[in-house]
BAFI-3210 file (N, C-alpha, C; in Angstrom, 3 decimals, decimal comma, padded with zeros to 6 digits):
// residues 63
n [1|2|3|4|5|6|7|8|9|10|11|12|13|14|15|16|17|18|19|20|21|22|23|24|25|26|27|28|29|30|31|32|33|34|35|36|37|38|39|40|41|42|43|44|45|46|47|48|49|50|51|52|53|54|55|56|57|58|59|60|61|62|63]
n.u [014,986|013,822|011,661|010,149|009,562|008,812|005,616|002,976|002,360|-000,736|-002,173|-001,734|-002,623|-004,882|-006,310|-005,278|-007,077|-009,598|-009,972|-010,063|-012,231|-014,238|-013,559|-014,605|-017,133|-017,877|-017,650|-019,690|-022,046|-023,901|-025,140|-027,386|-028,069|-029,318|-030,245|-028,654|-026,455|-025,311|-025,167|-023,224|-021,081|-020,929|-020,093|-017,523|-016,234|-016,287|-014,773|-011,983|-011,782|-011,778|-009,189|-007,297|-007,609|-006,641|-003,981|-002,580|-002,957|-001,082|001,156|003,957|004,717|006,253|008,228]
n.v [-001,772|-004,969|-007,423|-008,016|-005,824|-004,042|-002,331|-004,842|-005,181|-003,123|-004,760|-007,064|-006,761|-006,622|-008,929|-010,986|-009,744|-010,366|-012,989|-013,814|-012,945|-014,252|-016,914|-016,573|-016,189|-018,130|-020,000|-019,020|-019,063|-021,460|-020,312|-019,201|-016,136|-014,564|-011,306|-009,546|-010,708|-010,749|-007,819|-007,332|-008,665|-007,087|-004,488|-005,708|-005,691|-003,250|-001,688|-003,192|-002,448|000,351|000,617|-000,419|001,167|003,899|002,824|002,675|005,450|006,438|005,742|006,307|006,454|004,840|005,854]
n.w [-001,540|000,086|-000,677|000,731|002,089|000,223|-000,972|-002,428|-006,022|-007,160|-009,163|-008,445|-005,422|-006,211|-007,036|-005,375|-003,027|-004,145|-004,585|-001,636|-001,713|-002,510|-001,708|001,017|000,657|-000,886|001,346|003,234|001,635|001,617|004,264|003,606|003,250|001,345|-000,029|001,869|001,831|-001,182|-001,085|000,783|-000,099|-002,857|-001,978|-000,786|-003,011|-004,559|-002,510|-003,081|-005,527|-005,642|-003,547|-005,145|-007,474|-006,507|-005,930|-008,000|-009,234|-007,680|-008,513|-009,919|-013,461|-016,234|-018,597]
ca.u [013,867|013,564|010,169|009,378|008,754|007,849|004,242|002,775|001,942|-001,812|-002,642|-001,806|-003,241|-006,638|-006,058|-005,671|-008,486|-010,534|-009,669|-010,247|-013,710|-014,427|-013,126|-015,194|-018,393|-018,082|-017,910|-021,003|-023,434|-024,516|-026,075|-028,337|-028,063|-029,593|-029,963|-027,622|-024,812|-024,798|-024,965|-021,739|-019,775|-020,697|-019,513|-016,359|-015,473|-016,059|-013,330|-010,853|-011,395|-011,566|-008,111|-006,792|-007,299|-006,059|-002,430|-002,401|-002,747|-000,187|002,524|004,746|004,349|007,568|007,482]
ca.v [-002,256|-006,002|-007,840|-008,542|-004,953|-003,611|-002,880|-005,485|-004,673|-002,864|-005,404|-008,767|-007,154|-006,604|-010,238|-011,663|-009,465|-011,026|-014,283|-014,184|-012,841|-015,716|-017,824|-016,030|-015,948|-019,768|-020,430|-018,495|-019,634|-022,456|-020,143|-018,927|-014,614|-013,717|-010,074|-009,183|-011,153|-009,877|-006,490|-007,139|-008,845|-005,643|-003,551|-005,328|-005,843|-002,123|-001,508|-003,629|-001,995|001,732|000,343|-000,744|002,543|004,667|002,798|003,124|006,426|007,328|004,750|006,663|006,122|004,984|007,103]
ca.w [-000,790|-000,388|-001,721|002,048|002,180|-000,845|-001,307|-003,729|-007,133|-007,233|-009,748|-007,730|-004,419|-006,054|-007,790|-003,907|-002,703|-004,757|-004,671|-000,849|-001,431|-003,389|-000,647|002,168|-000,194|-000,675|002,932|003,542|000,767|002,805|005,017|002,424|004,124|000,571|-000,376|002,889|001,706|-002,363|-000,625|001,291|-001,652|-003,671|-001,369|-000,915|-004,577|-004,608|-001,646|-003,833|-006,520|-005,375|-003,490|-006,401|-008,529|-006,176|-005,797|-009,796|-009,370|-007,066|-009,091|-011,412|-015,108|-017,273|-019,889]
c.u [013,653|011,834|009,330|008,513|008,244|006,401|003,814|002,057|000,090|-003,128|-003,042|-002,561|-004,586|-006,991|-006,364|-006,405|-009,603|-010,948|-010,354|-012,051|-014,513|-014,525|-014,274|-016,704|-018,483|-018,594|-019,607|-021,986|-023,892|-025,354|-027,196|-028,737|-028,833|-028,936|-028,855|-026,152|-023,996|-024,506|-023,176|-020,603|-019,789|-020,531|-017,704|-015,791|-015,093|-014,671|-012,310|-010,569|-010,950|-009,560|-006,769|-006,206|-007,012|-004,174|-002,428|-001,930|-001,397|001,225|002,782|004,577|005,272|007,348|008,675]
c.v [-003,730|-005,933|-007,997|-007,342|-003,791|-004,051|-003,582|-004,724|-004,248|-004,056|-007,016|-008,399|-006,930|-008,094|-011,180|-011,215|-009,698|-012,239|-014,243|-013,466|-014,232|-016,802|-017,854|-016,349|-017,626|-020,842|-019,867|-018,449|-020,562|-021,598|-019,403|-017,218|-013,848|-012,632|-009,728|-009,484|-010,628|-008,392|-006,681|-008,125|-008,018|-004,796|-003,958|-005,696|-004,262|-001,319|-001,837|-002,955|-000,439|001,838|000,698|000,422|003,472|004,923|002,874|004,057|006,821|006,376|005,634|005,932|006,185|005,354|006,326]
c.w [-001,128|-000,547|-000,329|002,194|001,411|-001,036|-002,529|-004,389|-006,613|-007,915|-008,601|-006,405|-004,556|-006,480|-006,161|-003,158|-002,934|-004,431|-002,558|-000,607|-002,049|-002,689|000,469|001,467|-000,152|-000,088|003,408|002,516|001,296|003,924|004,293|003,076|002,559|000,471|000,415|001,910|000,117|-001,809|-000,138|000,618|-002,578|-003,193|-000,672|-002,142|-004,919|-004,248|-002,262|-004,791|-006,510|-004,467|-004,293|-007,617|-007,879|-005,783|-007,182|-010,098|-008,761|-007,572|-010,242|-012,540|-015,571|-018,562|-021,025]
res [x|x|x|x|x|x|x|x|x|x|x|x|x|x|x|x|x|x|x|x|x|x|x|x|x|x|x|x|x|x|x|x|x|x|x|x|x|x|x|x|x|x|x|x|x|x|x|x|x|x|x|x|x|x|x|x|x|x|x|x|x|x|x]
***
């Protein structure tokens, strides 16, 4: 399987899920959405992370 289509590591795609909340969050502090907007950056940090620990799970373990 090349790298084009191997799924990336669990680690790096919660690492760039992040990173583009960060990005997105940035952009939209200037509009000052308050409470709304912590609500929907803790709900998708959540998504990343619940993501995240479920490809973990399903990745074989070298023993």
């Amino acid at each position: 399987m090349s790298t084009s289509t191997r799924p990336a590591d669990p680690g790096t795609q919660l690492l760039d899920g992040l990173e583009a909340l960060v990005r997105r969050h940035r952009a939209l502090r200037a509009d000052d959405t308050g409470p709304l907007h912590a609500e929907l950056i803790t709900a998708e940090v959540a998504q990343h992370l619940a993501v995240a620990r479920n490809a973990l799970r399903r990745r074989p373990r070298a023993v």
